[in-house]
LOSE-916997 format. One record per residue (C-alpha): residue number from 1; residue in one letter; x, y, z. Coordinates in steps of 0.5 Angstrom, whole numbers, m for minus. Example, Ala and Ser with C-alpha at 12.3 -4.5 7.8 and 13.67 -1.06 7.14 Angstrom:
2
+-----+---+-------+-------+-------+
:   k : r :    xx :    yy :    zz :
+-----+---+-------+-------+-------+
:   1 : A :    25 :    m9 :    16 :
:   2 : S :    27 :    m2 :    14 :
+-----+---+-------+-------+-------+
# end
This chain:
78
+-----+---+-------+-------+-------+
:   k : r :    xx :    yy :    zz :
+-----+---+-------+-------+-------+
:   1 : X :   m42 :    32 :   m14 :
:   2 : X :   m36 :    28 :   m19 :
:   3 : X :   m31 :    31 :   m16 :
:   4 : X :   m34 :    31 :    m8 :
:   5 : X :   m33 :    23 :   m10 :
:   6 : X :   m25 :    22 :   m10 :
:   7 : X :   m25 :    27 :    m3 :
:   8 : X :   m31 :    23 :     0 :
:   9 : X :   m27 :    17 :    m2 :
:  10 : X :   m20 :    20 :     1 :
:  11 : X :   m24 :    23 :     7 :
:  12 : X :   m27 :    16 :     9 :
:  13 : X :   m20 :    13 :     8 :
:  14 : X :   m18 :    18 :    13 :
:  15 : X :   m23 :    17 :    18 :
:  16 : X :   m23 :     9 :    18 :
:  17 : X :   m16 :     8 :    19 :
:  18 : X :   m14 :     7 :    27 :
:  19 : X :    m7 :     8 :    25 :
:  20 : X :    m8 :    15 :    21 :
:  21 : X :     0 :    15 :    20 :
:  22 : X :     3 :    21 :    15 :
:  23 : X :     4 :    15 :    10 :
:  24 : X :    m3 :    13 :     9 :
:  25 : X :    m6 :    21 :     9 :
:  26 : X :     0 :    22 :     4 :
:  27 : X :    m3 :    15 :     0 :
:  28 : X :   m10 :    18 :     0 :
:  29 : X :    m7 :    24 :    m2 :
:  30 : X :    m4 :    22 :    m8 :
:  31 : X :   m10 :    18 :    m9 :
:  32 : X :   m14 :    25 :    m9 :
:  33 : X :   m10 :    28 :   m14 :
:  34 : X :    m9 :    21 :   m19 :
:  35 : X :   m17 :    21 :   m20 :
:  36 : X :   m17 :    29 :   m20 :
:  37 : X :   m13 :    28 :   m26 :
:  38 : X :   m17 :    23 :   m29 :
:  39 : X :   m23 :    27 :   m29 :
:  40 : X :   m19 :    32 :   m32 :
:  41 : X :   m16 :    28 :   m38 :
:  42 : X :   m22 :    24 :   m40 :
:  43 : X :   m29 :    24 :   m40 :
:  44 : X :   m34 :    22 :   m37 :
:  45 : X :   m35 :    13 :   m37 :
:  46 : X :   m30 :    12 :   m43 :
:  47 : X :   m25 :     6 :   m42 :
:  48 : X :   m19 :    11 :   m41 :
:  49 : X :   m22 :    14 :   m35 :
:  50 : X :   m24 :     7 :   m32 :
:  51 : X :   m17 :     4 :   m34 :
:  52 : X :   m15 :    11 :   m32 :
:  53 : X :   m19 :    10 :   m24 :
:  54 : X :   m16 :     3 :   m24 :
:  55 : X :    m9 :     5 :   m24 :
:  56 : X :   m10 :    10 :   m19 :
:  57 : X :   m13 :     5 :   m15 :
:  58 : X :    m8 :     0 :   m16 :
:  59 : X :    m3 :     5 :   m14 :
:  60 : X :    m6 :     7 :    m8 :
:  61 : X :    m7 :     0 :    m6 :
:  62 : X :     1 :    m1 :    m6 :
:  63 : X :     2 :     5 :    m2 :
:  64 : X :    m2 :     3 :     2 :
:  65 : X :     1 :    m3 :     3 :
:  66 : X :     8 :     0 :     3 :
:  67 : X :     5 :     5 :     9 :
:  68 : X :     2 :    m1 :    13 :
:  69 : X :     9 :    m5 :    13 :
:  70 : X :    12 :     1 :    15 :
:  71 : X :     7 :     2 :    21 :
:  72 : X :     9 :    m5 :    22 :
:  73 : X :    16 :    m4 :    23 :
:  74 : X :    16 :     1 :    28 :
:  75 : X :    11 :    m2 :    32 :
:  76 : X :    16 :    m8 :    32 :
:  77 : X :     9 :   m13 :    29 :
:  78 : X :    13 :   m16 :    24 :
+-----+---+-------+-------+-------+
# end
Protein backbone atom coordinates (compact mmCIF):
# COMPACT_ATOMS: atom_id res chain seq x y z
CA UNK A 1 0.00 0.00 0.00
CA UNK A 2 3.00 2.37 0.55
CA UNK A 3 4.22 2.40 -2.76
CA UNK A 4 0.36 2.45 -4.15
CA UNK A 5 0.43 5.83 -2.32
CA UNK A 6 2.89 7.99 -4.71
CA UNK A 7 1.34 6.28 -8.14
CA UNK A 8 -2.30 6.95 -6.77
CA UNK A 9 -1.18 10.51 -6.19
CA UNK A 10 0.32 10.74 -9.58
CA UNK A 11 -2.54 9.17 -11.05
CA UNK A 12 -5.28 11.64 -9.54
CA UNK A 13 -3.02 14.55 -10.80
CA UNK A 14 -3.37 13.02 -13.94
CA UNK A 15 -6.82 12.50 -14.43
CA UNK A 16 -7.55 15.96 -12.50
CA UNK A 17 -5.93 18.12 -14.89
CA UNK A 18 -8.30 19.41 -17.92
CA UNK A 19 -5.10 20.59 -19.78
CA UNK A 20 -3.09 17.11 -19.47
CA UNK A 21 -0.10 18.51 -21.37
CA UNK A 22 3.23 16.26 -21.53
CA UNK A 23 4.83 18.61 -19.15
CA UNK A 24 2.37 17.86 -16.35
CA UNK A 25 2.65 14.19 -16.90
CA UNK A 26 6.38 14.48 -16.94
CA UNK A 27 5.89 16.44 -13.44
CA UNK A 28 3.78 13.98 -11.91
CA UNK A 29 6.26 11.54 -13.54
CA UNK A 30 9.15 13.07 -11.77
CA UNK A 31 7.33 13.50 -8.61
CA UNK A 32 6.45 9.26 -8.84
CA UNK A 33 10.14 8.64 -8.90
CA UNK A 34 11.40 11.32 -6.09
CA UNK A 35 8.80 9.68 -3.52
CA UNK A 36 10.09 6.13 -4.92
CA UNK A 37 13.56 7.35 -3.89
CA UNK A 38 12.45 8.43 -0.57
CA UNK A 39 10.87 5.38 0.66
CA UNK A 40 13.95 3.56 -0.60
CA UNK A 41 16.59 5.93 0.99
CA UNK A 42 14.89 6.06 4.52
CA UNK A 43 12.65 4.62 6.47
CA UNK A 44 9.41 4.96 7.35
CA UNK A 45 8.20 8.43 9.42
CA UNK A 46 11.56 9.38 10.17
CA UNK A 47 12.40 13.39 9.85
CA UNK A 48 14.74 12.59 6.38
CA UNK A 49 11.87 10.80 4.64
CA UNK A 50 9.51 13.95 5.66
CA UNK A 51 12.01 16.50 4.79
CA UNK A 52 12.77 13.99 1.77
CA UNK A 53 8.47 13.97 0.72
CA UNK A 54 8.82 17.90 1.35
CA UNK A 55 11.34 18.46 -1.17
CA UNK A 56 9.64 16.27 -3.87
CA UNK A 57 6.82 18.28 -3.32
CA UNK A 58 8.19 21.61 -3.63
CA UNK A 59 9.75 20.30 -6.74
CA UNK A 60 6.73 19.25 -8.14
CA UNK A 61 4.95 22.45 -7.39
CA UNK A 62 7.58 24.43 -9.72
CA UNK A 63 7.24 21.97 -12.45
CA UNK A 64 4.23 22.48 -12.17
CA UNK A 65 4.12 26.08 -12.50
CA UNK A 66 6.82 26.14 -15.13
CA UNK A 67 4.39 23.58 -17.15
CA UNK A 68 1.30 25.89 -16.63
CA UNK A 69 2.91 28.74 -17.85
CA UNK A 70 4.23 27.23 -20.65
CA UNK A 71 0.55 25.67 -21.30
CA UNK A 72 -0.30 29.52 -21.08
CA UNK A 73 2.17 30.77 -23.39
CA UNK A 74 0.92 28.75 -26.12
CA UNK A 75 -2.51 29.41 -25.73
CA UNK A 76 -1.61 32.73 -25.74
CA UNK A 77 -3.56 33.51 -22.04
CA UNK A 78 -0.65 35.36 -20.95
Amino acid sequence: MRTALPFLFVTLVACSNQNNSPELNQCAQQNYQCEQNCNLSSTEQTMTRQICSGECVEKYNNCKAQAEELSKIRTGQY
